[in-house]
C-alpha positions as CSV (number, residue, x, y, z in Angstrom):
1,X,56.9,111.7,84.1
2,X,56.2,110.7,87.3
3,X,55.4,106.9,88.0
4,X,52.8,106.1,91.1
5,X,54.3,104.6,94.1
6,X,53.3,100.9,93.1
7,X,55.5,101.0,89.7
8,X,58.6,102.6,91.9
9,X,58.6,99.6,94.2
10,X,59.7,97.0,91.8
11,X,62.4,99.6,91.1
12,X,63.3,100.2,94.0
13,X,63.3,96.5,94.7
14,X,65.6,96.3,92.1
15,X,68.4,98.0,93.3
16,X,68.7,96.2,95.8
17,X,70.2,92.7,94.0
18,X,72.6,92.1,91.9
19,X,75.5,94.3,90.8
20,X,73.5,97.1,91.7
21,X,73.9,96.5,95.5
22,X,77.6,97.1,95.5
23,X,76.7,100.9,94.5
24,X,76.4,101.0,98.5
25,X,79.9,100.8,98.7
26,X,80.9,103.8,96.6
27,X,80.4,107.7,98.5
28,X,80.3,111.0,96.2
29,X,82.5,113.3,98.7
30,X,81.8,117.5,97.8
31,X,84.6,119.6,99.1
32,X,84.2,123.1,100.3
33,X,81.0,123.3,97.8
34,X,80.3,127.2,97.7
35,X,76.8,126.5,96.4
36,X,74.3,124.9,98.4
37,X,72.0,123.9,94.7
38,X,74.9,122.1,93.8
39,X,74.4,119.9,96.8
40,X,70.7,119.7,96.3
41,X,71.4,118.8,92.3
42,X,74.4,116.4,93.4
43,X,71.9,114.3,95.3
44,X,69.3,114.3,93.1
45,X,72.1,112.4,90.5
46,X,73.0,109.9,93.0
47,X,69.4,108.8,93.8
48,X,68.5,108.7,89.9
49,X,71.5,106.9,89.7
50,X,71.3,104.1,92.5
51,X,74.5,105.6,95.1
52,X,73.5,106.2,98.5
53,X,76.5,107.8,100.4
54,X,76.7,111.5,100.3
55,X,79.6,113.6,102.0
56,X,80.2,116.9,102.3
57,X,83.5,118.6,103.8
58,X,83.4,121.6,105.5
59,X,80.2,122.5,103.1
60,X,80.2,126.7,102.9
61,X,76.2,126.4,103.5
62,X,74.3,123.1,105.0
63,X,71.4,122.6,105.7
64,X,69.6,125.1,103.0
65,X,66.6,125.4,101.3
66,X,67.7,125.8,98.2
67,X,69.7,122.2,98.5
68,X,66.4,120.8,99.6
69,X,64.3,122.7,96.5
70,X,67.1,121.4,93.4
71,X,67.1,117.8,95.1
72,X,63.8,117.3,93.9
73,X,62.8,113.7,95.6
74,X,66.0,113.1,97.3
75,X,65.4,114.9,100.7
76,X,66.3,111.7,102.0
77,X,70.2,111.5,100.8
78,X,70.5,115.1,102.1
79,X,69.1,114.4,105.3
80,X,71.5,111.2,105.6
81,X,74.5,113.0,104.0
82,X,77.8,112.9,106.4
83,X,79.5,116.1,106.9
84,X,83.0,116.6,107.5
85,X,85.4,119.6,109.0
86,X,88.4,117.8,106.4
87,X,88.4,115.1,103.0
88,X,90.9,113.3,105.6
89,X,87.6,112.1,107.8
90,X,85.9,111.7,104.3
91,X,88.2,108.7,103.3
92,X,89.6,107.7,106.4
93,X,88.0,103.9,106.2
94,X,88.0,104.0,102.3
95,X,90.2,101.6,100.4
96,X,90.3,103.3,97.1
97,X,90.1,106.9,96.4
98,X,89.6,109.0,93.0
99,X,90.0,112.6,93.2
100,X,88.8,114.7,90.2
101,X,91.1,116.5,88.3
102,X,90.9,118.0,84.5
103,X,94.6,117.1,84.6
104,X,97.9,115.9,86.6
105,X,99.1,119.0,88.3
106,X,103.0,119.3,88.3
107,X,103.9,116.0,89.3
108,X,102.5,113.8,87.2
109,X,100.0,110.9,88.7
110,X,98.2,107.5,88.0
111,X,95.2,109.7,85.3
112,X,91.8,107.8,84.5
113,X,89.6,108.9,81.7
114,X,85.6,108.6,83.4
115,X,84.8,105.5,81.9
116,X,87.9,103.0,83.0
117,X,87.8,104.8,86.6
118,X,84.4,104.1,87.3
119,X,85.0,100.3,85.8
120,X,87.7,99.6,88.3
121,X,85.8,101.7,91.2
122,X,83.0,99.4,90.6
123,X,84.8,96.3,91.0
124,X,86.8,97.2,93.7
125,X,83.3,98.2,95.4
126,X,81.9,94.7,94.2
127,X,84.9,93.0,96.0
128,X,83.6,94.6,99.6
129,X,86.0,97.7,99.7
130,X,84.9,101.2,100.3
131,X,85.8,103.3,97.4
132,X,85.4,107.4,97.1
133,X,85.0,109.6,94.5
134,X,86.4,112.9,94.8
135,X,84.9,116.3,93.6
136,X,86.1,119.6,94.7
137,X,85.1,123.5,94.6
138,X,83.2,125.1,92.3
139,X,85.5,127.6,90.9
140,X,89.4,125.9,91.5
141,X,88.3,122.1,92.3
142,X,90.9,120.0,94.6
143,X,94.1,121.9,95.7
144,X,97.2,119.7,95.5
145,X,97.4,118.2,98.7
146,X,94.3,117.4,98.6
147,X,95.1,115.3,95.1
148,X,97.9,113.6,97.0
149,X,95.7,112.0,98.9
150,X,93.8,109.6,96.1
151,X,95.1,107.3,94.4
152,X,94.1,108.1,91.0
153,X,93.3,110.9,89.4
154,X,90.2,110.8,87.3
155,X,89.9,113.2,84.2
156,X,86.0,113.4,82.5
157,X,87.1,113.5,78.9
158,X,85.7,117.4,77.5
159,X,85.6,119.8,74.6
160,X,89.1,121.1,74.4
161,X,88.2,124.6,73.4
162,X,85.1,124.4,76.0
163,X,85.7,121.8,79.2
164,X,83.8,123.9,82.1
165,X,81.8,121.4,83.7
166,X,79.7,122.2,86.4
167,X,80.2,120.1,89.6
168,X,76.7,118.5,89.6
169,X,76.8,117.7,86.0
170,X,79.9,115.8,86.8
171,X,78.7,113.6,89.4
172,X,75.9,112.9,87.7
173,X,77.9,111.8,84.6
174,X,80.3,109.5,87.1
175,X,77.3,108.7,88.8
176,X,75.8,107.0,85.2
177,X,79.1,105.1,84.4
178,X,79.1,103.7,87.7
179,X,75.3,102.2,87.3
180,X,76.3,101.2,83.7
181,X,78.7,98.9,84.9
182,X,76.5,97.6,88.0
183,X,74.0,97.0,85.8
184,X,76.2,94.5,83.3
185,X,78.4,94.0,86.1
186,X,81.6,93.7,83.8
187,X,84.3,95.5,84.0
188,X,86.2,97.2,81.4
189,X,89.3,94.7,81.0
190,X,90.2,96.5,78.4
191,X,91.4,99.1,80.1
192,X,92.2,98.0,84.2
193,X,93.7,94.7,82.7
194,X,97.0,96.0,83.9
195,X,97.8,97.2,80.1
196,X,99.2,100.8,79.0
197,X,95.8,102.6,78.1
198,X,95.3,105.7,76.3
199,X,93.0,108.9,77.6
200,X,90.6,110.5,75.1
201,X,93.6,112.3,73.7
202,X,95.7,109.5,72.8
203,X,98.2,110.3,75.4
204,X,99.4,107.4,77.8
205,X,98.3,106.6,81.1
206,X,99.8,104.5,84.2
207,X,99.2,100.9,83.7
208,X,96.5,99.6,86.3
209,X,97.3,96.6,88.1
210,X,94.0,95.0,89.5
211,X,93.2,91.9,91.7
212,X,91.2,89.2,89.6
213,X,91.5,86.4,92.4
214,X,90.9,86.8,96.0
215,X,93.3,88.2,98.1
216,X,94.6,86.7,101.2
217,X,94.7,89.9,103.3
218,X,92.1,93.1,103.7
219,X,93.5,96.2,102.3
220,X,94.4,99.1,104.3
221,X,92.4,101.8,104.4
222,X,93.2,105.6,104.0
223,X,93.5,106.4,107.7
224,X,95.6,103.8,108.0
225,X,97.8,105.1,105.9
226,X,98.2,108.6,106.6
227,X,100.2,106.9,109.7
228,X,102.0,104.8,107.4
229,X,103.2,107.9,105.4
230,X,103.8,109.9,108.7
231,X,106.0,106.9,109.9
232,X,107.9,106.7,106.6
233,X,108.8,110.6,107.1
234,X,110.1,109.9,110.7
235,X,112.3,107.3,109.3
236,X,113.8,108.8,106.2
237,X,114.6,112.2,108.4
238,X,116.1,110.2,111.1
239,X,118.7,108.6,108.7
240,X,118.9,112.1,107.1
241,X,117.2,110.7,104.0
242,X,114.8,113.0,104.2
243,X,114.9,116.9,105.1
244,X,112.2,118.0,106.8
245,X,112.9,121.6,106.6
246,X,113.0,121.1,102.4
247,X,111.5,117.8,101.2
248,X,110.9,118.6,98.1
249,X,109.0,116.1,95.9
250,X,110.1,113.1,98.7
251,X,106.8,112.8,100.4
252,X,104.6,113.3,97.3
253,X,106.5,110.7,95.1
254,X,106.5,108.5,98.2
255,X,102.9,108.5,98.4
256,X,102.3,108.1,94.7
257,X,104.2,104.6,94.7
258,X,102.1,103.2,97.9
259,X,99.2,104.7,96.7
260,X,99.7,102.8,93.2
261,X,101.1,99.2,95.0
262,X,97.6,99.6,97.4
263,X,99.1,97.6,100.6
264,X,97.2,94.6,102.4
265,X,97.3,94.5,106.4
266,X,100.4,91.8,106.1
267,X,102.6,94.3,104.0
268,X,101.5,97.5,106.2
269,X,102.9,95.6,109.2
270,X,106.1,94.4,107.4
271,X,107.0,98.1,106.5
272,X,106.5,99.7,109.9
273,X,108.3,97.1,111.4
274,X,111.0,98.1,109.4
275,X,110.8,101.8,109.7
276,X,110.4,100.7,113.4
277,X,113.8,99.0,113.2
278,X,115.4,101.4,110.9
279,X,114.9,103.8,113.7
280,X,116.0,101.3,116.7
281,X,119.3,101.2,114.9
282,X,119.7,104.6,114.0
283,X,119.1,105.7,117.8
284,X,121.3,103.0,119.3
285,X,118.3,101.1,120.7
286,X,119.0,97.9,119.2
287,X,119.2,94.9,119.9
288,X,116.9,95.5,123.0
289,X,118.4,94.7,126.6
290,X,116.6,91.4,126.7
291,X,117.4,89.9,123.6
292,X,121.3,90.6,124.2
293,X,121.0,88.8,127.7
294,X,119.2,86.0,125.7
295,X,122.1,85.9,123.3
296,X,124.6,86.3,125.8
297,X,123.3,82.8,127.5
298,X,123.2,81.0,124.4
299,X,127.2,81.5,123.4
């Protein structure tokens, strides 16, 4: 049914107070989407739904007129959608990340059933940080490194014998949990009360640690932190902690326990001062030239 223009106002209106507004916060990102209706139908289920932001990386076909037929009334989000050449421009400013995954690939990492990973991207979103959900391709979803770079993994709970899910569909059904808990705007503390939690199958998952009082420092963001884990490499090769040539599961463990802790700005500048240090030693560069003359008068 569709409802004249003066009963969508009020709706409309709506969505703009309350828990609803922090919605705005919280971008759908498509990767490599083959299928240009599954972009139209994608933003057809974030307008139904109240979400706003729309990015596409490295789309195979954008603009089309088939996204523009399946998206129905939502022209607009297509014609506002940000597009990408990589999911590292997608995130870069975002301070949570959830890539979709129908399970931990072989190392295993923080795993969210729909319902408790939309409850703690919603609050995260309602505490002013930019949060992104992750979907990828049609027909193999998110490669690995792509994975690597969220920090949880979010699983939509399926049929065993029949869990095909069609990329829209999904986003739609994330797109629905994340309105359900604007519109009560309560969390789940049930399950992202920092308490082990159980997926659909009874199996555990990672305990989730999150912030009920107000923290004293911003968080970083994801473009911040693809420095931070480039610096960290540096370092750990210089002391010949690290082999570049083989690292093995280093870098991917190393960015599973910073992407759990989730650094502030103070702690992000604690660490690369020591990295920077660590390396000053390493390389004979320490103490600096001014700071030895400066000890030398003191004696």
């Amino acid at each position: 049914m569709t409802l004249p223009s003066a009963e969508l106002q009020p709706m409309r209106d709506a969505d703009l107070r309350g828990g609803l507004a922090d919605l705005a916060q919280i971008r759908i990102v498509m990767v490599n989407t083959t299928l240009p209706a599954n972009i139209g139908a994608a933003a057809r289920a974030l307008k139904t739904m109240g979400l706003t932001q729309l990015v596409l990386v490295a789309p195979k076909i954008f603009p089309s007129p088939d996204a523009t037929a399946l998206a129905a009334g939502a022209s607009d989000l297509l014609e506002h959608a940000q597009v990408v050449d990589c999911l590292e421009a997608a995130i870069a400013d975002c301070h949570l990340v959830f890539g979709t995954s129908a399970r931990s690939r072989n190392l295993p990492w923080p795993l969210l059933d729909a319902r408790p990973a939309t409850a703690l991207a919603y609050q995260s979103a309602a505490q002013g940080q930019q949060v992104a959900i992750v979907f990828g391709r049609e027909d193999r979803g998110l490669t690995n490194d792509e994975l690597a770079l969220c920090h949880y993994h979010l699983s939509i709970p399926t049929n065993p014998v029949y869990g095909v899910l069609n990329v829209a569909a999904a986003i739609q059904l994330i797109c629905y949990e994340l309105r359900m808990h604007a519109l009560s705007a309560d969390t789940d503390d049930r399950a992202v009360d920092g308490h082990k939690t159980t997926d659909a199958d009874g199996q555990p998952q990672m305990p989730i640690v999150t912030q009920h009082t107000q923290w004293d420092e911003p968080l970083v963001d994801q473009s911040a932190m693809q420095q931070f884990y480039q610096h960290l490499e540096r370092m750990l090769a210089d002391i010949d902690f690290l082999d570049p040539q083989n690292p093995r599961l280093l870098p991917l463990r190393l960015k599973r326990l910073f992407g759990r802790i989730r650094l502030d700005q103070t702690e992000y500048n604690l660490l690369r001062g020591i990295f920077g240090r660590v390396q000053a030693l390493r390389h004979g560069k320490w103490p600096p030239a001014s700071l030895q003359s400066r000890e030398s008068s003191d004696v």
